[in-house]
C-alpha positions as CSV (number, residue, x, y, z in Angstrom):
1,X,-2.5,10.5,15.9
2,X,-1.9,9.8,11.9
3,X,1.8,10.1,11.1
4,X,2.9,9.5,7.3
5,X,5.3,6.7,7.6
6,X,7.8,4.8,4.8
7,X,8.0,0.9,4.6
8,X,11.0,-0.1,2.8
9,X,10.4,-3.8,1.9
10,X,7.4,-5.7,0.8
11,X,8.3,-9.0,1.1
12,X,6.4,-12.0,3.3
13,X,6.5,-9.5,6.9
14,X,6.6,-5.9,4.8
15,X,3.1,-6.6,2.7
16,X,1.1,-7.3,6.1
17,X,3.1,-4.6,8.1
18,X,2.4,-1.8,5.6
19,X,-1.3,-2.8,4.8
20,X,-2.2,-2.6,8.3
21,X,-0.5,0.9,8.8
22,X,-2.5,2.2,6.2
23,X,-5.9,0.4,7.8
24,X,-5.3,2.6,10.5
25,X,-5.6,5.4,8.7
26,X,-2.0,6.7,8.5
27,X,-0.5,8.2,5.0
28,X,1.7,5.2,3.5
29,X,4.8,5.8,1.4
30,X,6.4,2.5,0.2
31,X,9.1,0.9,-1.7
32,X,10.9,-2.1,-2.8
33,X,13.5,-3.4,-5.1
34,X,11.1,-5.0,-6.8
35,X,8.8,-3.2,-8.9
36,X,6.1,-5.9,-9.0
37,X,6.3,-5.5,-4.9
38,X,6.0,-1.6,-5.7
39,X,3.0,-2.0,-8.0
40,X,0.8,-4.0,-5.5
41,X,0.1,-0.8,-3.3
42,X,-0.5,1.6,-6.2
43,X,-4.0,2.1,-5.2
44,X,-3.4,2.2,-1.3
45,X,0.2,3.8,-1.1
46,X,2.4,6.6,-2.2
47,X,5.4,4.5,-4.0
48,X,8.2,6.3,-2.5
49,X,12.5,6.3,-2.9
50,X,13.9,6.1,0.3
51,X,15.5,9.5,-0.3
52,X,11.8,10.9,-0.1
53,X,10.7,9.0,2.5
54,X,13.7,11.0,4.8
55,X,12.3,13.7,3.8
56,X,8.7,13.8,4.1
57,X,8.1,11.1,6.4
58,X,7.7,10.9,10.2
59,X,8.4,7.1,10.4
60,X,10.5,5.1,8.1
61,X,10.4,1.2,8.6
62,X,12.9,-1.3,7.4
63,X,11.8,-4.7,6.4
64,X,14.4,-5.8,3.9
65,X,16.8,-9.0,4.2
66,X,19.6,-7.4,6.9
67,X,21.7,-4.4,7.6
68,X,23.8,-4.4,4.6
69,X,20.3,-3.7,2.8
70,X,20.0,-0.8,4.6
71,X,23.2,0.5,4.8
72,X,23.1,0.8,1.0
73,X,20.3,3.5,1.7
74,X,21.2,4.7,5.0
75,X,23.2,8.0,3.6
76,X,20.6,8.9,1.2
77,X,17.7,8.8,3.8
78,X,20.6,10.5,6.3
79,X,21.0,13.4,4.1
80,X,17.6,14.1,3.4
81,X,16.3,13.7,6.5
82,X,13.6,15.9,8.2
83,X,14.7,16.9,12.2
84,X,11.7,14.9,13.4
85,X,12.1,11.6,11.3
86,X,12.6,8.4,13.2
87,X,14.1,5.4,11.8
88,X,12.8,1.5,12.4
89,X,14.6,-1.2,11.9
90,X,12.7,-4.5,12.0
91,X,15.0,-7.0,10.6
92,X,17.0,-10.1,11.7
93,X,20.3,-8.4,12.1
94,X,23.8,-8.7,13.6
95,X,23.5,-6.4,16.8
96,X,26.9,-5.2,16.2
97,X,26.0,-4.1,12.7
98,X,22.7,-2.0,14.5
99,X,24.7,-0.5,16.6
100,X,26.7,0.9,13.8
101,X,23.7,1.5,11.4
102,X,22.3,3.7,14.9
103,X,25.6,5.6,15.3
104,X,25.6,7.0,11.7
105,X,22.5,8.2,12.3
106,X,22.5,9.8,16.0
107,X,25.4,11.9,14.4
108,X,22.7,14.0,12.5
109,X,20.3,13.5,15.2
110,X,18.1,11.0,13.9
111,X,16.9,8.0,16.0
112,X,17.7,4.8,15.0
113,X,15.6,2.1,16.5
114,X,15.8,-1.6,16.4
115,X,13.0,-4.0,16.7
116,X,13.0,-8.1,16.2
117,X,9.5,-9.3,14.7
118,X,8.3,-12.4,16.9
119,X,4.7,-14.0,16.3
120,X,3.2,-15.8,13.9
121,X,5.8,-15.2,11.2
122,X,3.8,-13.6,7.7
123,X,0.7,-14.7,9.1
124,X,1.2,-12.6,12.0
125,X,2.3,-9.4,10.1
126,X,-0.3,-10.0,7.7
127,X,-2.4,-10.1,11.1
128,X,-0.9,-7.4,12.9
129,X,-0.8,-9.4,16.0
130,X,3.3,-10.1,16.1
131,X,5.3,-9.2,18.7
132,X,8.5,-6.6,18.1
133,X,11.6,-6.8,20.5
134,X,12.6,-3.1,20.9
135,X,16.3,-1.5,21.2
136,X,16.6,2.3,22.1
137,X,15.3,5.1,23.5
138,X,12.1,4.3,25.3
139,X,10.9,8.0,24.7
140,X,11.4,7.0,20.9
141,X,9.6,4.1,21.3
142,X,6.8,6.2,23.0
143,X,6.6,8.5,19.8
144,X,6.3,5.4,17.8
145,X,3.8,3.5,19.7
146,X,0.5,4.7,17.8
147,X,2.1,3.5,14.3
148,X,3.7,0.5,16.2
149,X,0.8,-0.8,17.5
150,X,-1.2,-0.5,14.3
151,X,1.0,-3.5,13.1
152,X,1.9,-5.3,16.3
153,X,0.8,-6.8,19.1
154,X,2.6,-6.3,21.9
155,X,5.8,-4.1,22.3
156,X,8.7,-5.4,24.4
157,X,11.6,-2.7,25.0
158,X,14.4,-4.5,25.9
159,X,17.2,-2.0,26.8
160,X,19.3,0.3,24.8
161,X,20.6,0.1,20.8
162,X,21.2,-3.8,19.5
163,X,19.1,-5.2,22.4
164,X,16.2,-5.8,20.4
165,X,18.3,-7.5,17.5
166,X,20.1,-9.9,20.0
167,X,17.2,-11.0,21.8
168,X,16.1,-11.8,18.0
169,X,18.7,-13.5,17.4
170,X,18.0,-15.4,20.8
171,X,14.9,-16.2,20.2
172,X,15.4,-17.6,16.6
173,X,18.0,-19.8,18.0
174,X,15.7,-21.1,20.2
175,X,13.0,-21.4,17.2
176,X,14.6,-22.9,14.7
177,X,16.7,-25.2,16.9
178,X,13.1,-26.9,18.4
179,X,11.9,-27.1,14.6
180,X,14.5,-29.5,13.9
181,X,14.4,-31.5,17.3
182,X,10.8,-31.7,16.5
183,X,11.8,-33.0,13.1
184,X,14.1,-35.4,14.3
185,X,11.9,-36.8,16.7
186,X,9.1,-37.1,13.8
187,X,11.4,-38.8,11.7
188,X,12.1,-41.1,14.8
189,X,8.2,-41.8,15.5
190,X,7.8,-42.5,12.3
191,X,10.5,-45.0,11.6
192,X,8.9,-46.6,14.6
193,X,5.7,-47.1,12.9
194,X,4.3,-44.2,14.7
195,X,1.6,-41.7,12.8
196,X,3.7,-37.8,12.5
197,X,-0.1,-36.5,13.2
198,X,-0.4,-39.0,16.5
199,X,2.7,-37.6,17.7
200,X,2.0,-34.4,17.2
201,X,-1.2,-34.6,19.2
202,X,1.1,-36.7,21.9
203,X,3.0,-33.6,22.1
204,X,0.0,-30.7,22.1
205,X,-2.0,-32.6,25.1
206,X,2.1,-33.0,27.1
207,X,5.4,-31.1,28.0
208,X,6.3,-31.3,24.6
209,X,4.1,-28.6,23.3
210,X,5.6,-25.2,21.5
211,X,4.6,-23.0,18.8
212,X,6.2,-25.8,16.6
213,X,3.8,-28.3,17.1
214,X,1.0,-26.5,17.7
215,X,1.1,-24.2,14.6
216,X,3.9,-25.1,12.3
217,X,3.7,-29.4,11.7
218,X,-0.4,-29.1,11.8
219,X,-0.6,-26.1,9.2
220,X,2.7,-26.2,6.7
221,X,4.0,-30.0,7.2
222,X,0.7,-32.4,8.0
223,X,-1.1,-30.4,5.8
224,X,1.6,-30.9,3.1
225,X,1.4,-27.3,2.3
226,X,5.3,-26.6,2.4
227,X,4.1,-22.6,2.5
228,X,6.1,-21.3,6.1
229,X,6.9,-18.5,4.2
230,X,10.6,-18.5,4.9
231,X,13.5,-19.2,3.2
232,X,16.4,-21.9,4.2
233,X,18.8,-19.1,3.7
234,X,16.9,-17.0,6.6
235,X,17.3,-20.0,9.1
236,X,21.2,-20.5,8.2
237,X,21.5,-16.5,8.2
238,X,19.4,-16.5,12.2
239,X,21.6,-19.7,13.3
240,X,25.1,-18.3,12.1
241,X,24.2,-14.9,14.0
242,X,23.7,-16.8,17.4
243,X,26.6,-19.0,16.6
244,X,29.0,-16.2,16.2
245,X,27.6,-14.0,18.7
246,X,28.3,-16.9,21.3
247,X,31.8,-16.7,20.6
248,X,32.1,-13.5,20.7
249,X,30.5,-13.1,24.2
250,X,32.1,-16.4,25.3
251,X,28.8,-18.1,26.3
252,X,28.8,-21.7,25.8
253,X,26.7,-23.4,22.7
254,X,27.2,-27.2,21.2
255,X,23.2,-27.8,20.4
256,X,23.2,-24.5,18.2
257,X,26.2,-25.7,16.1
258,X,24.5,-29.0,15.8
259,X,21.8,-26.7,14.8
260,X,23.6,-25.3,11.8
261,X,25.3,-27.7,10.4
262,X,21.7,-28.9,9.9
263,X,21.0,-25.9,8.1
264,X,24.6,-25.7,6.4
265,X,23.7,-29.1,4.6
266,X,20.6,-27.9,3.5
267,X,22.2,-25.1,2.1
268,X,25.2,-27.3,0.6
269,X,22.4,-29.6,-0.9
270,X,20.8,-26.7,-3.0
271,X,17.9,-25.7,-0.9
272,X,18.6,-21.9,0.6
273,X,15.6,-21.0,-1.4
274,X,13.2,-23.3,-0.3
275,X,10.8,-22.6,2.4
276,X,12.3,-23.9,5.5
277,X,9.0,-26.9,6.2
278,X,10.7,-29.1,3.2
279,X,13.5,-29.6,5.5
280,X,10.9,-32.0,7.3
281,X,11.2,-34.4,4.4
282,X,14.2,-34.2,3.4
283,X,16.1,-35.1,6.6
284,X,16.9,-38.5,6.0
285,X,19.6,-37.4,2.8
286,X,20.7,-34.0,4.6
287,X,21.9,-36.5,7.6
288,X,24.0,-38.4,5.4
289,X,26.0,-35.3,4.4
């Protein structure tokens, strides 16, 4: 069934997410910031404000930086909003913040859906093959699924509002964390005399294997490519969310704040904009901070 949906955000995940809505034949209306981002789906989209994406579209999916992104446009969309309009949110987000973002919207009877992106990173979205983490109503999600599945996958529904965004939050802990103990131990190899690429192979044909090895060190760090297409400043942001979401819910966590105080020195020494593979090299001077 061909819906007419809004992507808000054309960054590394928005681009592949809203070109592969549009492959699948549904009517497009984007928008970004950035008019250069804008400009780049003249020919294949409708550029759209969010205030006319509420109104006229059946979908509207959010792919910018975090909630405070959306809740800049949240009223506008809100009080333009067609009855049968459905809201996606697919960033990394505080689940406390979704929850809030979703109550402002059930009041005028709009859903309000959250959904972690998993898979791949860019190359994934640009692939359509991620995997989305899904908070909310699973008739919603039901509604959703023929857009959904034009850019994903597979589609886990987790549980009610926010459950998507902390088992995001989860998950990244869990990703970025193995980058770095995958780093350490290559800078540890290494200082031994071992090859990185040997022990990455060690680790591919053993217990050691993850998405980390298999994908990440062979394509963006042997390859000396540097191009994960993600920022320091998204790791710290990920990091600090499971960090102070631990607290909150009293579960115990020392690795993850080893974690980011990694990823605070990085940030101390300069590099929140840099993709997040350069903190392979650089480990040896971030340690000393």
């Amino acid at each position: 069934m061909t819906k007419t949906v809004g992507v808000i955000g054309l960054g590394n995940m928005g681009r592949g997410i809203a070109r592969n809505i549009a492959k699948a034949g549904h009517e497009l209306m984007v928008w970004d910031v950035s008019e250069a981002a804008r400009n780049a789906f003249a020919e294949t989209a409708r550029i759209a404000t969010p205030e006319e994406m509420g109104a006229e579209a059946d979908i509207v999916i959010f792919v910018v930086p975090g909630s405070k992104e959306i809740d800049t446009i949240l009223d506008g969309i809100l009080e333009n909003a067609r009855p049968e309009l459905i809201l996606w949110d697919f960033t990394t987000s505080d689940p406390v913040y979704t929850k809030r973002l979703a109550a402002r919207a059930a009041k005028v009877g709009i859903p309000y859906m959250d959904a972690g992106m998993t898979g791949g990173g860019a190359k994934g979205a640009d692939e359509g093959t991620m995997t989305l983490m899904i908070g909310g109503e699973p008739d919603v999600l039901e509604r959703s699924r023929p857009v959904l599945e034009s850019c994903a996958g597979t589609l886990i529904h987790l549980g009610p509002s926010g459950a998507g965004h902390t088992m995001k939050v989860v998950h990244n802990l869990i990703t970025h964390t193995n980058f770095l103990a995958c780093s350490e131990a290559g800078r540890l190899a290494e200082a031994a005399g071992i090859d990185l690429a040997d022990m990455i192979k060690v680790f591919n044909a053993g217990n050691a294997r993850s998405f980390i090895s298999e994908r990440r060190f062979p394509d963006h760090i042997l390859s000396e490519t540097w191009d994960g297409r993600s920022r320091i400043f998204n790791l710290r942001k990920d990091v600090g969310m499971a960090v102070a979401l631990s607290k909150e819910l009293g579960s115990p966590m020392r690795i993850g704040h080893q974690t980011l105080a990694w990823l605070q020195a990085a940030v101390d020494a300069g590099m929140e904009e840099e993709d997040f593979t350069r903190l392979y090299p650089m480990l040896d001077k971030l340690a000393e901070k």
